[in-house]
N, C-alpha and C positions, 0 to 999 in steps of 0.2 A: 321544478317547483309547481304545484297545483295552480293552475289559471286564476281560479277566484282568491288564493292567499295573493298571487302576485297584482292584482289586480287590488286586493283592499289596500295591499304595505304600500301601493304606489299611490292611492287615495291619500294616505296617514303623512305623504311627504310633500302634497297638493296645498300649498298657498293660497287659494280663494279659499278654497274645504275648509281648511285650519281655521280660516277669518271669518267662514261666514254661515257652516255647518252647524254650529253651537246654536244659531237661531232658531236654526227650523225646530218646530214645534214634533216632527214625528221622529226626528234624530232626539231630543229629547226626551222622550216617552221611551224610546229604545233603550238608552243607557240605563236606564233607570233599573234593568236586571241585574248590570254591571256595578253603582256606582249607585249606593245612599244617598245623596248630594251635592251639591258644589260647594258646602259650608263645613269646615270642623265641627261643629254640633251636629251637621247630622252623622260623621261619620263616628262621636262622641255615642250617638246614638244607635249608630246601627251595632256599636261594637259592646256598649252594655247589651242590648238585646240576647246577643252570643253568647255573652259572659253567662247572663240568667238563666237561659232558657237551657245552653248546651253545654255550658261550661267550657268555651272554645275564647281562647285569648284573642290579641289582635296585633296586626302592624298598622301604623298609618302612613302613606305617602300623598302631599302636595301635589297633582297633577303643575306639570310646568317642566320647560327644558330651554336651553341655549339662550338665558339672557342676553343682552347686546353693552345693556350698562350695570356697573357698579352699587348701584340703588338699589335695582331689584333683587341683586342677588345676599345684599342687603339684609334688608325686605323680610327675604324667602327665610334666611336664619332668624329671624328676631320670629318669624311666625312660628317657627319648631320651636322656641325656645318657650314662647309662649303655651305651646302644644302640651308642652311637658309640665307644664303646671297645672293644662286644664283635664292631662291626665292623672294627675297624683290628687286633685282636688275629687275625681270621682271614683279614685283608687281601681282602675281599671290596670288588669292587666296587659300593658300594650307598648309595643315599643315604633320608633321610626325610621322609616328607611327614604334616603334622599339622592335624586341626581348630583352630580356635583356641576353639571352646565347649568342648573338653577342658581347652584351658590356663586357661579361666578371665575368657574374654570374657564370658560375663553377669554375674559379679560382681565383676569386678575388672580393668575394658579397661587399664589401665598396668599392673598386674602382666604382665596375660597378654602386652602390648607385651615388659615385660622380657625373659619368657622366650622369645619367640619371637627377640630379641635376642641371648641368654644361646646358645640353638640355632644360629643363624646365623654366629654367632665361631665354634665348635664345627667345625660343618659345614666352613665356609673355611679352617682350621686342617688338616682332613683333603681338603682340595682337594674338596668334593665341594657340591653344593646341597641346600636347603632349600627343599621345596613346603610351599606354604600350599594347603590344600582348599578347594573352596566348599560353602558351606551352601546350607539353604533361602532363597530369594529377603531375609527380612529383615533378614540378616544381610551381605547383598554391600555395601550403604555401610559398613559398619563395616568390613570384609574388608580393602576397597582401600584404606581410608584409614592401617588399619593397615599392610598391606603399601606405600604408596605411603611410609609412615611411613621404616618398616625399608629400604629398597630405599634410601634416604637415605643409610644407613651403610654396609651390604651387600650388595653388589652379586650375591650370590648366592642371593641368596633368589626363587622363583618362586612365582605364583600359580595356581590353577586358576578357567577361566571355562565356563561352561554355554553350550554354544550353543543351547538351547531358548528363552531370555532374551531379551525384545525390546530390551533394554539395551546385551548384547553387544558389540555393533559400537564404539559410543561409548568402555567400559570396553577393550574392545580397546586401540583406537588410543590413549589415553589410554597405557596401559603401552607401547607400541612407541614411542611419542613419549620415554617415558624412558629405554629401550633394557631395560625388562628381561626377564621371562621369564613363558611361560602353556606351561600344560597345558592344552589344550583335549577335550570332554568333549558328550557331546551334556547330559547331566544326568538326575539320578535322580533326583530328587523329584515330590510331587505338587505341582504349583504350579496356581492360577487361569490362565483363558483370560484375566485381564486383563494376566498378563507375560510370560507363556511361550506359545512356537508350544505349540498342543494337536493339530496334526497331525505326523506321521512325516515326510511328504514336506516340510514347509516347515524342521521343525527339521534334515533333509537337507540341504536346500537352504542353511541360515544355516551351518552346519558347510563346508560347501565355499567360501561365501564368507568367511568367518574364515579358513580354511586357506589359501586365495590372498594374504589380509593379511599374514598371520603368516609365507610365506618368499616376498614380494613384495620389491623393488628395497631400499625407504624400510624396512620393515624388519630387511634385512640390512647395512643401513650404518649404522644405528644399533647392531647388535651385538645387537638381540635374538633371544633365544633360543626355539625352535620347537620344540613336544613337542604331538605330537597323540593324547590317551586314547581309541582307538576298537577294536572288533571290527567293526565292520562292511568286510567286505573289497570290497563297492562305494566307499566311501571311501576306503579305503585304494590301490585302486586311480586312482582318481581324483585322490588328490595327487598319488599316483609320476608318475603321468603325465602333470599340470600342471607340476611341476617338473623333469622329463623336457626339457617343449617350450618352459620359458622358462630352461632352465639352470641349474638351482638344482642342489649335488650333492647326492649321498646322503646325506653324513655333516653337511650345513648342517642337519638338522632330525632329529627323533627321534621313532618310536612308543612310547607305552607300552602294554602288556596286564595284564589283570590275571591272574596266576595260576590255571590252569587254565582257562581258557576257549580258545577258537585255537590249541589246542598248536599245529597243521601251519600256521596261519598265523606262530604267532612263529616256529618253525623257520627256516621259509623266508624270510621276513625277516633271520635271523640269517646265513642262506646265500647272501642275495643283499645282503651288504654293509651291509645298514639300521642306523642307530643303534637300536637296541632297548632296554628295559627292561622285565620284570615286576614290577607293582606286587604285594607278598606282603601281606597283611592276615593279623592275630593277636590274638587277648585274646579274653575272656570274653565282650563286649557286642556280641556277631557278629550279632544275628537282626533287628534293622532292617536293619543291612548286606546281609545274603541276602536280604531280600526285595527290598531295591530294586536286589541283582543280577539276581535273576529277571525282575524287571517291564523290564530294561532287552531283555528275552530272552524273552518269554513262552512258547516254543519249552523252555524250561528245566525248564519245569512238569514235562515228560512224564519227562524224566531222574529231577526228583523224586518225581513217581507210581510208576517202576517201582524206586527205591529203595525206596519207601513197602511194595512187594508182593515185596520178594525176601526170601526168608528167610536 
C-alpha cells in the first residue's frame, strides 16, 4: 500500500483527529472541495446547482458511522425521512444512500432492518432508490444478509461492494443472481493483506472484471442494475468501451462521482449521454470521510498542503 494512503486511512481511524480535526479552521477550508456543507440545505443546494447548470442528478449521504445508542440511530432515520420530503418539495432528482452502523446495526440489527425498510417504502413511493454502503470488511456478512433481507420486499433498494475484497466476485454474483442492484467502488478502508488486494494494479484489475459482470448478458436479463463509483478515468474508460464492443448502451448502466472531484470528467460524461449521478456528502462527522477521500487520491495531499499555506 502507498505510505501516504496508509498513513491518511490510519489518520481516518485516530480518536483525537475524529474529535478534534472538524475544528481547525484549515481542515475546514479543505473539505470544502469535497463537501457543499455540513447542513442538508447545502447539499439541497449544491445538487440543484448540478441539476441546472449540467443536468447531472444526485445521491445524498449523512456523513456518520457506528452509533453506540438506539437514539441516534433513531435520529439518523427520521432525518432521511425527512430528506425525502425536502427532496420531492424541490423536485430534485436525487436519491439516498446510508450506512447501516448509523441506523443502528451494532445495537439493534432488527431495528436498524426496520428502518432501512421504513427508507425503502419512502424512497419507492417517490420512484427513486435506496443505497446501502459498505463498511469495513466486518461488517459485509451482516451487510448482505440484511440487504438480501430487504431486497425481499423492495426491489429498490441497492447495495455497495468493494472491489479490493477477495470475496467480491462471489457477493457479486450472489446479487446478480437476484436481479438486484451494486454500486461498485474500488474501497476506502484499511483492510489486512488477508481480504483485500493490497496492490493498485490487482484491485484495478478485480474492478474491470466485476464491471464486465455487472453489464454482462446474465446480468441484464435478470434486470440488475449497474452503477460503477469510480474517478479513475482509465476505468472509466475501459468500461465505455467494453460495452462499446459487446453492445451494452449507455443508458443500461450508470457512473457515480463524488462531488467535487472530476468536475471535467462528470461534465463530459453528462455531454456524452452517460447515466450520471453525484454522490453530495453533509453533516458534522466529515473527517474520517476526508481522509479516506484523500488516501483514495494521495495526489489530493498537495491540494490540501497549498490550502494549508494560502492565506
Amino acid at each position: 500500500m502507498h505510505p501516504v494512503r496508509s498513513a491518511l486511512l490510519a489518520a481516518s481511524e485516530n480518536r483525537w483527529m475524529r474529535a478534534n480535526a472538524t475544528r481547525l479552521p484549515v481542515f475546514r477550508r479543505a473539505v470544502r472541495r469535497f463537501m457543499p456543507g455540513e447542513h442538508l440545505d447545502d447539499a439541497l443546494a449544491a445538487a440543484e446547482g448540478l441539476s441546472r447548470q449540467q443536468r447531472i442528478a444526485a445521491i445524498f449521504t449523512r456523513l456518520g458511522e457506528n452509533v453506540t445508542e438506539m437514539t441516534a440511530a433513531d435520529a439518523a432515520a427520521e432525518h432521511y425521512l425527512a430528506a425525502y420530503d425536502a427532496i420531492a418539495q424541490r423536485r430534485l432528482d436525487a436519491q439516498i444512500s446510508v450506512k447501516l452502523t448509523q441506523l443502528g446495526l451494532d445495537v439493534g440489527p432488527s431495528r436498524c432492518r426496520d428502518h432501512v425498510g421504513r427508507l425503502a417504502a419512502r424512497a419507492a413511493a417517490a420512484g427513486a432508490m435506496l443505497w446501502i454502503d459498505m463498511e469495513q470488511h466486518p461488517y459485509v456478512d451482516g451487510t448482505l444478509a440484511l440487504y438480501h433481507a430487504v431486497l425481499d420486499e423492495h426491489r429498490n433498494v441497492g447495495v455497495c461492494l468493494q472491489a479490493y475484497l477477495y470475496r467480491t466476485a462471489a457477493d457479486l454474483q450472489a446479487i446478480v443472481d437476484a436481479g438486484g442492484a451494486v454500486r461498485l467502488v474500488k474501497g476506502a478502508y484499511k483492510e489486512p493483506a488477508t481480504v483485500a488486494y493490497p496492490k493498485k494494479v490487482d484491485v484495478d484489475a478485480s474492478y474491470l472484471a466485476l464491471a464486465r459482470t455487472m453489464i454482462g448478458p446474465d446480468a441484464r436479463a435478470r434486470g440488475f442494475r449497474a452503477v460503477f463509483g469510480t474517478h479513475d478515468v482509465t476505468i472509466i474508460d475501459a468500461i465505455q468501451q467494453h460495452a462499446k464492443a459487446t453492445g451494452v448502451a449507455r443508458d443500461a448502466y450508470e457512473f457515480a462521482l463524488l462531488y467535487g472531484i472530476q468536475r471535467s470528467v462528470q461534465q463530459q460524461l453528462a455531454r456524452d449521454g452517460y447515466r450520471l449521478r453525484v454522490l453530495i456528502s453533509y453533516g458534522e462527522y466529515w473527517f474520517p470521510w476526508y481522509m479516506r477521500r484523500l488516501a483514495e487520491r494521495p495526489a489530493n495531499v498537495w491540494f490540501v498542503a497549498r490550502t494549508m499555506l494560502a492565506k
